[in-house]
N, C-alpha and C positions, 0 to 999 in steps of 0.2 A: 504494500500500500504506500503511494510515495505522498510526501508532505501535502501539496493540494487538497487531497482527498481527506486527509484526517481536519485540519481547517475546518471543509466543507461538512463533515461527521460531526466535529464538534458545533458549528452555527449550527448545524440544521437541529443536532437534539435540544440545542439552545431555544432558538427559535418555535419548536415544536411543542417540545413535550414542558418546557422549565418558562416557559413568562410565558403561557398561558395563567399557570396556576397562580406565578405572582401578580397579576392582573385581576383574576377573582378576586385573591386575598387583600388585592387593594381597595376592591371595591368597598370588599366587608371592614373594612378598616375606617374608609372615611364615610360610609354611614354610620359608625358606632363615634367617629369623632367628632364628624360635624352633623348629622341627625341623633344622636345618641339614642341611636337604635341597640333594643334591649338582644345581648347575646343568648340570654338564658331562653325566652322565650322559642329564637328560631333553633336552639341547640333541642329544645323540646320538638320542633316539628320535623326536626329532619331524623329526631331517636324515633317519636313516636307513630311516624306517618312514612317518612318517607324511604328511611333503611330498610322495614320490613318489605317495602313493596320491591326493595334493587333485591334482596336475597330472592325472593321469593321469582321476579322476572329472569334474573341469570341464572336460576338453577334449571327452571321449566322450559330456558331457550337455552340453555348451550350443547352443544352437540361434544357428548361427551364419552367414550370410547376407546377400545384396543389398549393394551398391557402396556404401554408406553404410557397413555393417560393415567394408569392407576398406580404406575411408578413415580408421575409426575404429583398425583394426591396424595400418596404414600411418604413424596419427598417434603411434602410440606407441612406434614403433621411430624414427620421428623424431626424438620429443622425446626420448626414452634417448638417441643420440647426441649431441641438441644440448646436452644437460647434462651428459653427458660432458666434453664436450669443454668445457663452461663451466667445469665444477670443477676440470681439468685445467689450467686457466689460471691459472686465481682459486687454484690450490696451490702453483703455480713461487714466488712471494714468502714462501711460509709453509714452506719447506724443512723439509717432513713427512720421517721416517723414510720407507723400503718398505712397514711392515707399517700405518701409520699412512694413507700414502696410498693404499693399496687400501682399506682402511676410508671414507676421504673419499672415494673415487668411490662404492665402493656408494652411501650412504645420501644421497648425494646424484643418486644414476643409477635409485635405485626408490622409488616410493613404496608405502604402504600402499593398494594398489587393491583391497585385497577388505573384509576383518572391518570395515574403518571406514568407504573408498569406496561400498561398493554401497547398504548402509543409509543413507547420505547423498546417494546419488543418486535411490532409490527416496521416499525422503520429501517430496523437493523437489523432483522432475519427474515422479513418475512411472512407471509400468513399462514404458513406451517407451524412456524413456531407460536404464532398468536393464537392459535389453537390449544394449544399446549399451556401457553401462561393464564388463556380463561379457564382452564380447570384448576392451575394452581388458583387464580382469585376467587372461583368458587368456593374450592376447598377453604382456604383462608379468609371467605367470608362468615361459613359454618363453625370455624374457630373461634373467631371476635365474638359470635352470637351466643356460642353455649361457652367456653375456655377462658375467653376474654372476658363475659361478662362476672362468669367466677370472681377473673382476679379484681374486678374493679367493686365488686359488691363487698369482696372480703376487707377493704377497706376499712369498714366501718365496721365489723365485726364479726361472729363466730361463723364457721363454715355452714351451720344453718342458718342464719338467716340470708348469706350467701345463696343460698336454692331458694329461700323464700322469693329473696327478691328476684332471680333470677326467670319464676313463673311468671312473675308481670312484666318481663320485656317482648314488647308485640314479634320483635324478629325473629324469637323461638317457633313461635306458631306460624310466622311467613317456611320458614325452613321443613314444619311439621306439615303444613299444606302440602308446599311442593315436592316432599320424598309420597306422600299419598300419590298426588296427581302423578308423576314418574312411574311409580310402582306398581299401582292399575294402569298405568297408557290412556289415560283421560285428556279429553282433550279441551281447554280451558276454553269457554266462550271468547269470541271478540270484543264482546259486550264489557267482559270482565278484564281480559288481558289490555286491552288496550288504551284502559285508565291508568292499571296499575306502569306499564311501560311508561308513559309520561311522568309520574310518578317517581318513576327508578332513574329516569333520566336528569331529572332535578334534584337527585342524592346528590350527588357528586359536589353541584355549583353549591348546593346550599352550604355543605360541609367545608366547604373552601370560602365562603364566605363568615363562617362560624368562626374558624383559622385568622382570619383577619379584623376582622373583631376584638378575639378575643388577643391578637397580638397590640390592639391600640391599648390594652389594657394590661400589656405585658410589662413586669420591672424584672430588676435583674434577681434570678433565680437563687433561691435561699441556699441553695447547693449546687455549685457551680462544678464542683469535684465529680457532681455527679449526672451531670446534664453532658461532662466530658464525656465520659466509663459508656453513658447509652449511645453518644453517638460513635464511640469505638467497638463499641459491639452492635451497632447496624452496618455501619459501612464498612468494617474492617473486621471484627471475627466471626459473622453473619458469610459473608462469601468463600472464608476459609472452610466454614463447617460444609457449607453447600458443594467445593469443591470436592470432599472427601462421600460428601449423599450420593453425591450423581455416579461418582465410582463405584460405591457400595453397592447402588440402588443400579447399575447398568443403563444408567441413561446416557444418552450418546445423539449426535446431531441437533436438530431443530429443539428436541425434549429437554436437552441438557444445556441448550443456549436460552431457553428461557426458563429455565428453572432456575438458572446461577443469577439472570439478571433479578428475575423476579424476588429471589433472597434478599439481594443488593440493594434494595430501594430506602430511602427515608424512612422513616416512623410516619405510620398509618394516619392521615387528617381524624379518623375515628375516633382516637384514643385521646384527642383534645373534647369529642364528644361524651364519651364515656366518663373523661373528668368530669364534665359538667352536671350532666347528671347524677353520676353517684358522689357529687360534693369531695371530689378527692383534689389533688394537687395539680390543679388545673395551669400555671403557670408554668410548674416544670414540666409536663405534656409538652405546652404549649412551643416553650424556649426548646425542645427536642426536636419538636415535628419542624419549627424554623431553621434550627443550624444543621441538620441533618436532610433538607432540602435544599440548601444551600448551599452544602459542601457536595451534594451527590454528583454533580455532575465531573466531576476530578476522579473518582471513582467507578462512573459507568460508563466513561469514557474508554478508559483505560482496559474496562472488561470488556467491552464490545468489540474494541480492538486487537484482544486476546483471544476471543472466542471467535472472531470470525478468523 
C-alpha cells in the first residue's frame, strides 16, 4: 500500500465514520447549553422506547448464519468476559466507589459495534465482512441488554435486586419477542415492523445526542487514573485479546477482519445511557466514551492497515 493510499484511508474513515458522530454530539451539546434541554429526560426515551425497538428490529432482520457467524457470536461473548474480567483486575488497585465500578466494567465490557463499527467495517473490507460485524452487534446488543444491564443495576446494590430491576428494562422483552418471532419463523406484520424500524433508526442519533449533552455537562473526572486503565483496555488490551479469539476460535478472512475491528472500537454511546439511568457515574462513562472516540482512530487505522 504506498503512502497516497493510506492518506486517503485515513481522510476517508475520518470523514466517514468519526465527524459524523462529532457532529450529533454537537448538536446535543448546544441544545443542553444554549436551550438547556433536559439530558435525563431524552436519556429516558431512547432507554425506554427506543433501544428496545433497534434490539428487537436487528435481531428479526439480520440475516444470520453458517459456523463462521456462530464463531463470530461465540467471539464476542468471549471477549465480553475476557474484559470483564480484565477490568475487574486492573480496578482492585484503583479502589472505585460501587456506583463508579459498575461504570468501569461497562465501558470497558462494550464497545461501540454498530453507528461507528459497521460503517468502518463496511468501508475497509467490504460487505462480507459487514455481514459478519452485524452478528457481532447483534450478539453485543443481547449482552448490554441482559450482562450489561446486571453490571449497571449492581451498582446500587445486592445481586437481587440487580434481577429485580433488571425485569423492568423494556429491551429484555424486545430481545424475548424477537428469539419467539425467529424460533416459530413468524412473520412480523408491516403494520408492526415498520414503526418499530423508524424507531430503531432514531436509537442511534438520539444516543449521540444524549453523548453531547451530557458532555456540556462534563468536569474533569474524579479518577482520572482510571478513565486512563479503560481506555487502555478498549483500545489496547481489547485487540490483543481478540487477536488470540480469532486464532483460538478459527476465524480467518472477512470473519476475522471484522471481529478484530469490531473489539477495537471506543466504549459503547450506551453505557453513558445506562449511567443515567441506573444513577451511576455518569461523568466517568461519559469522559471514557469521549477520549476513547477520540483516540480511536490512531488505532483502527493502524489495524485496518494490518488486517488488510
Amino acid at each position: 500500500m504506498n503512502l497516497p493510499l493510506d492518506i486517503s484511508l485515513i481522510g476517508s474513515i475520518f470523514a466517514s465514520d468519526i465527524l459524523p458522530i462529532f457532529i450529533l454530539a454537537g448538536v446535543g451539546f448546544v441544545l443542553a447549553r444554549r436551550f438547556r434541554a433536559e439530558v435525563r429526560t431524552l436519556s429516558t426515551v431512547a432507554f425506554n422506547a427506543l433501544s428496545p425497538c433497534l434490539v428487537f428490529y436487528q435481531l428479526v432482520t439480520a440475516e444470520i448464519s453458517g459456523s463462521q457467524s456462530l464463531r463470530v457470536a461465540a467471539f464476542c461473548v468471549l471477549l465480553t468476559i475476557a474484559i470483564g474480567v480484565a477490568a475487574r483486575l486492573v480496578s482492585l488497585p484503583l479502589r472505585l466507589d460501587r456506583m463508579t465500578l459498575s461504570s468501569f466494567l461497562l465501558v470497558a465490557m462494550f464497545s461501540n459495534s454498530g453507528n461507528y463499527a459497521l460503517p468502518v467495517v463496511l468501508f475497509a473490507f467490504g460487505k462480507d465482512a459487514l455481514a459478519f460485524a452485524s452478528v457481532y452487534f447483534v450478539t453485543s446488543a443481547i449482552l448490554i441488554y441482559t450482562a450489561g444491564i446486571l453490571v449497571a443495576a449492581s451498582g446500587h446494590g445486592s445481586m437481587r435486586l440487580a434481577l429485580t430491576r433488571l425485569v423492568r428494562v423494556p429491551a429484555i422483552y424486545a430481545v424475548t419477542a424477537a428469539a419467539i418471532v425467529l424460533s416459530t419463523h413468524t412473520t412480523v406484520p408491516l403494520v408492526v415492523l415498520r414503526p418499530i424500524g423508524l424507531l430503531s433508526d432514531a436509537a442511534i442519533p438520539i444516543m449521540l445526542l444524549v453523548l453531547g449533552m451530557q458532555l456540556e455537562r462534563a468536569v474533569m473526572p474524579k479518577h482520572p487514573m482510571a478513565v486512563g486503565a479503560a481506555v487502555v483496555l478498549s483500545l489496547g488490551i481489547a485487540p490483543l485479546i481478540a487477536f488470540g479469539l480469532t486464532a483460538m476460535l478459527g476465524l480467518t478472512g472477512a470473519a476475522k477482519q471484522a471481529a478484530i475491528i469490531e473489539a477495537s472500537m471506543p466504549a459503547a454511546v450506551i453505557t453513558t445511557v445506562l449511567a443515567l439511568e441506573f444513577d451511576l457515574d455518569a461523568a466517568f462513562s461519559t469522559s471514557v466514551v469521549f477520549f476513547t472516540t477520540i483516540l480511536s482512530p490512531i488505532t483502527l487505522v493502524l489495524l485496518i492497515a494490518y488486517l488488510k
